[in-house]
C-alpha positions, -999 to 999 in steps of 0.1 A, spaced: 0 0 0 17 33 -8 19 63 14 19 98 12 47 119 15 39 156 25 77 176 15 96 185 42 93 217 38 60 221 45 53 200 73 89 210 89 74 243 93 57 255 128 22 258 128 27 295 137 46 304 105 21 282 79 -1 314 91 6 344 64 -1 369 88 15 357 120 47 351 98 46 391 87 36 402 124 68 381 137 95 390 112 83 429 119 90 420 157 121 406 149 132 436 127 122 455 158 141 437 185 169 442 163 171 479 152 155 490 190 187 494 210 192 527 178 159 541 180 147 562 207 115 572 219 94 601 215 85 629 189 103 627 153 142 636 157 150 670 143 181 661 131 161 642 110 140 668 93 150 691 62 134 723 63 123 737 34 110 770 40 143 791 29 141 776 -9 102 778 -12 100 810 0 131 813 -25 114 805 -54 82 824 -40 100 854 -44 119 849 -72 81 842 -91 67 878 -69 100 895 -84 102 884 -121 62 880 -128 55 913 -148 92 910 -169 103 879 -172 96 859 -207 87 827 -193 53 852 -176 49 876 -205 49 849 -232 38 816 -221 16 817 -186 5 854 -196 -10 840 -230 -23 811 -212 -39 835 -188 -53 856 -214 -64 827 -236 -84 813 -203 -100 847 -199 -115 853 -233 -127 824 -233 -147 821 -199 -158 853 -214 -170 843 -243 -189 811 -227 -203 837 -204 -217 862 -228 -229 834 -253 -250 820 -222 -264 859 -215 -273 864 -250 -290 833 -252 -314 842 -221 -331 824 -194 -352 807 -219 -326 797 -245 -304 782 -218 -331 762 -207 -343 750 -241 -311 738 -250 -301 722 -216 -340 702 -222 -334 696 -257 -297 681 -253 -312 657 -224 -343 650 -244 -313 641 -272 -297 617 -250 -322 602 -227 -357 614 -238 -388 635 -224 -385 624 -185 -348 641 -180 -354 667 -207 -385 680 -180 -359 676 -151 -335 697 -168 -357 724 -178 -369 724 -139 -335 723 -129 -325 754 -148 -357 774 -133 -350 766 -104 -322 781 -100 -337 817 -113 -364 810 -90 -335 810 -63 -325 843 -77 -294 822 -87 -292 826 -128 -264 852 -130 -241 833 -105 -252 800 -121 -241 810 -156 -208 825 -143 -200 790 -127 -215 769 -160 -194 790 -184 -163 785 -159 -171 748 -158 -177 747 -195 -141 759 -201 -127 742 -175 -145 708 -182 -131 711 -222 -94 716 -209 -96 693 -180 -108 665 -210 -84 672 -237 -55 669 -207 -69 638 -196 -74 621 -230 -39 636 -242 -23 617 -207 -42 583 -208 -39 582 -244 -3 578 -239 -7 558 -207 -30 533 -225 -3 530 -257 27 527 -233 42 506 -208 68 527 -194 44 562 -200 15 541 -181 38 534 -150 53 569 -153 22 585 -149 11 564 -124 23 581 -92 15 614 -103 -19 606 -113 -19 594 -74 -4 624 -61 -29 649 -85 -53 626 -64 -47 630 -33 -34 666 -30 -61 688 -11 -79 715 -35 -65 744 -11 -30 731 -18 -36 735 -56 -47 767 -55 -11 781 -37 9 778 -62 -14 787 -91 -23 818 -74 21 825 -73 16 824 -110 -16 839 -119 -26 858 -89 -65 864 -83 -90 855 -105 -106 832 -135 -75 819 -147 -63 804 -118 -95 794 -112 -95 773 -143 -62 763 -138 -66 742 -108 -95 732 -116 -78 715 -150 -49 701 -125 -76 685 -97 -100 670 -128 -77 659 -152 -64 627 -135 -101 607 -134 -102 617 -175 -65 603 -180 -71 570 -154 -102 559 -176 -91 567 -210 -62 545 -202 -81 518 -188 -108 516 -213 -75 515 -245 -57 486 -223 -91 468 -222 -98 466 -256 -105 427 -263 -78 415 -281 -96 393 -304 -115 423 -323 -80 444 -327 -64 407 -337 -86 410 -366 -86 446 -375 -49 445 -378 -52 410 -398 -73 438 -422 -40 452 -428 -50 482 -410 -23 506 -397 -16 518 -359 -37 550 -362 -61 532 -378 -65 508 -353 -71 532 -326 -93 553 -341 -117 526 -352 -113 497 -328 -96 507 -296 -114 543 -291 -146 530 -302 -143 499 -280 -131 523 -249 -162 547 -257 -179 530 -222 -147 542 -203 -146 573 -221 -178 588 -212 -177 579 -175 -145 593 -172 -162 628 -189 -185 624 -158 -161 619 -130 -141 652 -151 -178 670 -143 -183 662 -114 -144 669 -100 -146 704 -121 -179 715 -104 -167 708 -72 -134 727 -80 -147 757 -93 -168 760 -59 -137 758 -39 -117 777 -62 -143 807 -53 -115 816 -25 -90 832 -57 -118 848 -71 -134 829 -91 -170 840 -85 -201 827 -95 -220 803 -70 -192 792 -51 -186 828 -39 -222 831 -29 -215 800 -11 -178 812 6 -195 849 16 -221 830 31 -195 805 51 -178 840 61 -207 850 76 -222 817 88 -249 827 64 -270 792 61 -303 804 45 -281 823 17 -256 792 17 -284 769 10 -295 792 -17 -266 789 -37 -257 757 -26 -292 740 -46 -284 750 -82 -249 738 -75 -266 705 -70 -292 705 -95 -266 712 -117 -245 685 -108 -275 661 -107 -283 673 -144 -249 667 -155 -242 636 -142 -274 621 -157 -271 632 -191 -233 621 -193 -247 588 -178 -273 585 -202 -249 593 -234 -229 565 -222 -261 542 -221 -272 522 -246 -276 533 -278 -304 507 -289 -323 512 -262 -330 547 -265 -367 564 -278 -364 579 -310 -358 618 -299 -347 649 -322 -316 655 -338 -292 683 -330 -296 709 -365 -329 711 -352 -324 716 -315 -299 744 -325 -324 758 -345 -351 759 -313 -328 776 -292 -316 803 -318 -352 810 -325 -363 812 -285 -335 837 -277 -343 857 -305 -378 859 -296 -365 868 -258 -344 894 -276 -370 907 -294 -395 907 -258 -369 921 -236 -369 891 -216 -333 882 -212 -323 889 -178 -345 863 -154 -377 880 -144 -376 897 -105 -407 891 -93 -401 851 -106 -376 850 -74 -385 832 -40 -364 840 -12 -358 815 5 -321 826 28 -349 845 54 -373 814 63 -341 792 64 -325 814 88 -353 814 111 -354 778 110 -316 774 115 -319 801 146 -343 782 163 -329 751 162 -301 764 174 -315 785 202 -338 752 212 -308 724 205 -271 742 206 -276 737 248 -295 731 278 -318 706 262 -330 683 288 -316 645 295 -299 643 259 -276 676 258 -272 703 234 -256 700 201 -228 723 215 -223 695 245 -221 665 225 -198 681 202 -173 691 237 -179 654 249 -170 641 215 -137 662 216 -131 654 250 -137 620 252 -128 606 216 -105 633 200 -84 643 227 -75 604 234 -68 596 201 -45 620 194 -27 622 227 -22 585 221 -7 590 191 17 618 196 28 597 231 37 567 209 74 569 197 79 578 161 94 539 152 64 526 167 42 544 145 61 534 115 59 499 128 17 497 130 18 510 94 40 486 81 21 457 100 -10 473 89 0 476 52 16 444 51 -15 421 65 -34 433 34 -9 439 11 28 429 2 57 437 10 60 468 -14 28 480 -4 43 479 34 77 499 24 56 527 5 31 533 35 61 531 56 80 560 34 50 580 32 49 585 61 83 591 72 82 618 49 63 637 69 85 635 96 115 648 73 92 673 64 89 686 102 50 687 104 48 652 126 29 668 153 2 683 133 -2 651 111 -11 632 138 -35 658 152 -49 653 112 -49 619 117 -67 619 150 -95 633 130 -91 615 104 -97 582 124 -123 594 147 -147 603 114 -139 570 98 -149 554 122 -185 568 126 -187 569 88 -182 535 87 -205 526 114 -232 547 97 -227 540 67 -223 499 70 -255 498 85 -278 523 65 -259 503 34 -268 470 47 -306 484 50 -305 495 15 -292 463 2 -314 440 20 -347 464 11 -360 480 -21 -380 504 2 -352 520 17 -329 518 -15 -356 539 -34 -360 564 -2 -325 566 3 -315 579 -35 -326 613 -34 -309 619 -7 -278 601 -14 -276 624 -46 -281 657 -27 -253 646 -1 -231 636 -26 -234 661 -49 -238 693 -23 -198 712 -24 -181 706 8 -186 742 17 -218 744 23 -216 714 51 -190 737 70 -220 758 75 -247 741 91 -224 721 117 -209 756 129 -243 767 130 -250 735 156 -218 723 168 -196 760 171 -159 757 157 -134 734 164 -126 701 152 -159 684 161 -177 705 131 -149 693 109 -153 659 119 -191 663 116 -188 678 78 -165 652 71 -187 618 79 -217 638 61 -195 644 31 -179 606 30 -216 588 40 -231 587 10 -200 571 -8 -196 547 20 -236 535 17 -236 531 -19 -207 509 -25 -216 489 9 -251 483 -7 -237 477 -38 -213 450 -27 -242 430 -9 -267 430 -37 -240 416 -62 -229 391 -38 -240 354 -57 -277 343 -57 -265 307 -54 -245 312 -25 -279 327 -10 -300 302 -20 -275 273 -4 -276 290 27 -313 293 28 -316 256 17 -295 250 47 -317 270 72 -298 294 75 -317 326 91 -315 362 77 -287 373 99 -265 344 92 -271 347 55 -258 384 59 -232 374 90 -215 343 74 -222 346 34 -230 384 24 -203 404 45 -180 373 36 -181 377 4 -188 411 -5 -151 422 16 -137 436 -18 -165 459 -22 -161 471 19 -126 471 16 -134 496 -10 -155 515 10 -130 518 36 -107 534 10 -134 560 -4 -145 570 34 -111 576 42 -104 594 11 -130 615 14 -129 618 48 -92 633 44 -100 659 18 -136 673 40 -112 678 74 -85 695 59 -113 719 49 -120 718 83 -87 740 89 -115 768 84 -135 765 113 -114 754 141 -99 722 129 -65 731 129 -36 707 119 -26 706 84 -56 721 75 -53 753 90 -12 756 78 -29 747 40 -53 777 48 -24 798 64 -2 796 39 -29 800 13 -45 832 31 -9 848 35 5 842 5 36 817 25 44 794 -2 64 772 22 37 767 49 13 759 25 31 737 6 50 714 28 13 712 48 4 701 12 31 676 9 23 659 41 -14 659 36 -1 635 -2 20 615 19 -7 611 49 -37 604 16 -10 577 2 0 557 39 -43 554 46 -45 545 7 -18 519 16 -33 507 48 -71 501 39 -67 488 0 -55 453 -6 -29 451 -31 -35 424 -60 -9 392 -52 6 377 -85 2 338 -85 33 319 -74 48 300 -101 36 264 -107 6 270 -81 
């Protein structure tokens, strides 16, 4: 009778190191046994940072100095700046000339173009609404802005993942600066361009071309690199040349990709040019930042709507021209829907009716203010058993923020490292480990360790209830139709409202501080968090359900033991997008009271202190890319004859 032999070298092996994870955990402890009697405890060494601040300030006033007579100004950026301008201008004027009504008949007949009557009505309420807000001026400053912005922000993209998608070396080039375009805060864009261009519509357009850019580039280069190879096999058996075959196999086949990276550009631009209202670049997002100034809510809210119906509008018509072609009712064509709107603004023209009617407005800033007053005069304190909004936000700090970042800034600095390697490495390899593990000793070389760690206090604290939140409101979705249909709308207000206007309301309830940015933050990152949470459970296999139900297996321990189970890509995922979005809402937060990075990003973008601002920026990239690290799993090549 034969036996079976098991080699050696598995079965020689302790039980402890068969386990993947105990292995990593004990070859990190013995690294650390080893290299503790040269560490020491405590805050980062200094002789360990570099500072920075003499060549940044350097170079900031060697750009202050030379702006007004030096070539590289007066006859590259000072055309680009003047090239931007006349052509937000002539956007602008085109949209003024056409009217209230012409803008609105073409927004309803280019929806009614790509997705038929139902969003071609939406549209056209969309647009009234916001005159009916008292809104249209600032709306059409911000939608020709966007319009120039969106075009720029495309043709960089394309150009990028074009190259990217053809190229090897390009595609792994771009790679980490995509990543770093990514993850840089909006305020730490807006710095440098500012140097450059100083106040106004181009830099305005500028950053917001830097911050949507990457999204255009990341899907153009995924949809050419996912052509299927058999269709381009045969085109090129066609004889057909390289251009050839991209232009009518590998763009046509990428047009899916194409289109919902146009929608992510959108959507990235639109929150841009609100936040770029801070260098002047008007419209609704200065509405919105006067209003944050003045903890304006009512007025906030009134500019903050047709920010959203925009967004909502543009979102579902590049959605919709992505669709299905097939599918589609059989709507007008676009001679003719040119033709309605020339006619309509003519006939404004001709009635005087241009400018959006007065007495059409409804304000609504007054009753929302009295609303907002009482609720904070009945629920910012001294309501009875529960608290007031201003004592939960105190308790939160006290008991939750203060402890978390107290604990971290008493850990040594090696530890630190340590729990991010260990961290990184469980989930991911060994290169993911070293990179969260560089990332974030670069902020210690960068001398802002302190205020990191305050940032990442925050950071954690509103992750955490974000992910609390948002697992279960996502596993209610998922497991009813009910509240999946209730929970839409407001999922697409949340997610589509500019992270301004939630500063407003929580300083309204909570004060300042960094319990309002924690608060803004969890709203911002919630609805992201519940819609890939629900999303994960409902695509989780119907066979696996039914086995489990064949078994007896109750509701919960379908969800407990075969949903969560095997939807943990799609929560790792959400992990990753609450923490992403988490980051960029707190450093906001620098604003009202949250301090940290966030207020040296703010600082530095307030006073003009290029060095402040960005090494604050730096460290905010280098924070975004250790938590990127530490909650995404890395992708583990097969071992060779496994």
């Amino acid at each position: 009778m034969a036996t079976l032999t098991v080699p050696a070298s598995r079965t020689g092996k302790p039980a402890l190191l068969r386990n993947r994870a105990a292995a990593k955990l004990l070859l990190l402890a013995l690294l650390t046994a080893v290299l503790l009697p040269l560490l020491h405890g405590g805050t980062w060494p200094h002789h360990l940072t570099v500072d920075l601040s003499k060549p940044l300030a350097g170079a900031s006033n060697w750009v202050i100095d030379n702006r007004d007579t030096h070539p590289l100004f007066l006859y590259f950026f000072g055309y680009v700046s003047n090239v931007v301008v006349l052509s937000v201008r002539a956007v602008y004027l085109t949209l003024l000339a056409a009217g209230w009504t012409g803008v609105t008949v073409f927004g309803a007949l280019v929806a009614w173009r790509v997705a038929g009557v139902r969003l071609a009505a939406g549209t056209a309420l969309a647009f009234l609404a916001c005159g009916a807000l008292g809104m249209w001026v600032p709306t059409m400053q911000t939608l020709a802005l966007m319009v120039v912005a969106v075009l720029a922000s495309v043709a960089v993209g394309a150009v990028l993942g074009l190259a990217a998608g053809l190229s090897d070396r390009l595609d792994r080039a771009l790679r980490p600066v995509l990543d770093t375009m990514q993850v840089l805060p909006a305020f730490a864009y807006l710095l440098p361009v500012v140097l450059v261009f100083g106040i106004g519509v181009p830099a305005a357009v500028l950053a917001t071309v830097v911050y949507a850019a990457p999204p255009m580039a990341r899907l153009t280069a995924l949809g050419l690199r996912g052509a299927d190879p058999e269709v381009l096999e045969a085109v090129e058996s066609l004889g057909a040349t390289r251009r050839q075959r991209l232009l009518t196999a590998r763009v046509p086949l990428a047009r899916g990709e194409l289109l919902l990276g146009l929608n992510q550009t959108i959507m990235m631009a639109l929150s841009m040019a609100v936040i770029a209202s801070v260098i002047g670049a008007g419209g609704l997002g200065d509405r919105v930042y006067q209003a944050l100034a003045s903890v304006d809510v009512g007025q906030a809210l009134a500019a903050g709507i047709p920010i959203v119906l925009l967004a909502i509008v543009l979102d579902r018509v590049t959605a919709a021209a992505g669709g299905d072609r097939t599918t589609r009712p059989r709507t007008i064509g676009w001679p003719y829907a040119l033709a309605v709107t020339v006619a309509v603004a003519l006939a404004t023209r001709l009635l005087h009716g241009l400018d959006w009617p007065t007495g059409w407005s409804l304000g609504i800033a007054a009753p929302v203010n009295r609303a907002v007053d009482w609720m904070t005069a009945h629920l910012y304190s001294g309501v009875p058993v529960v608290g007031g909004t201003a004592d939960w936000a105190g308790h939160f700090t006290t008991w939750i923020l203060d402890p978390v970042r107290g604990g971290l800034q008493w850990l040594p600095w090696w530890s630190v490292l340590l729990i991010v390697a260990a961290l990184a490495w469980l989930i991911g390899t060994w290169a993911t480990a070293l990179t969260a593990v560089l990332a974030m000793a670069a902020i210690g070389v960068l001398g802002v360790w302190a205020p990191a760690l305050d940032t990442l206090s925050q950071v954690l604290a509103a992750v955490a209830v974000t992910l609390v939140l948002g697992f279960a409101t996502g596993i209610a979705a998922a497991r009813s139709d009910r509240v999946e249909r209730a929970l839409r709308p407001v999922l697409d207000v949340f997610q589509t409202m500019p992270q301004f206007v939630y500063l407003i309301p929580v300083v309204a309830l909570f004060g300042v501080g960094r319990a309002p940015a924690v608060a803004a933050a969890v709203v911002y990152a919630l609805p992201a968090v519940v819609r890939i949470t629900a999303q994960g459970l409902r695509q989780v296999d119907p066979a696996a359900l039914e086995s489990a139900r064949s078994l007896g297996a109750t509701g919960r321990q379908q969800l407990w033991q075969v949903q969560l189970p095997l939807a943990r890509r799609a929560l790792l995922l959400a992990v990753n997008q609450g923490v992403v979005l988490v980051l960029a809402v707190v450093i906001i937060g620098g604003l009202v009271g949250g301090g940290a990075l966030g207020y040296n990003v703010a600082f530095g973008l307030a006073q003009g202190d290029l060095a402040t601002g960005l090494v604050a920026g730096a460290a905010i990239v280098c924070l975004g890319l250790m938590l990127d690290r530490v909650t995404q799993p890395a992708e583990r090549r097969p071992r060779k004859g496994a």
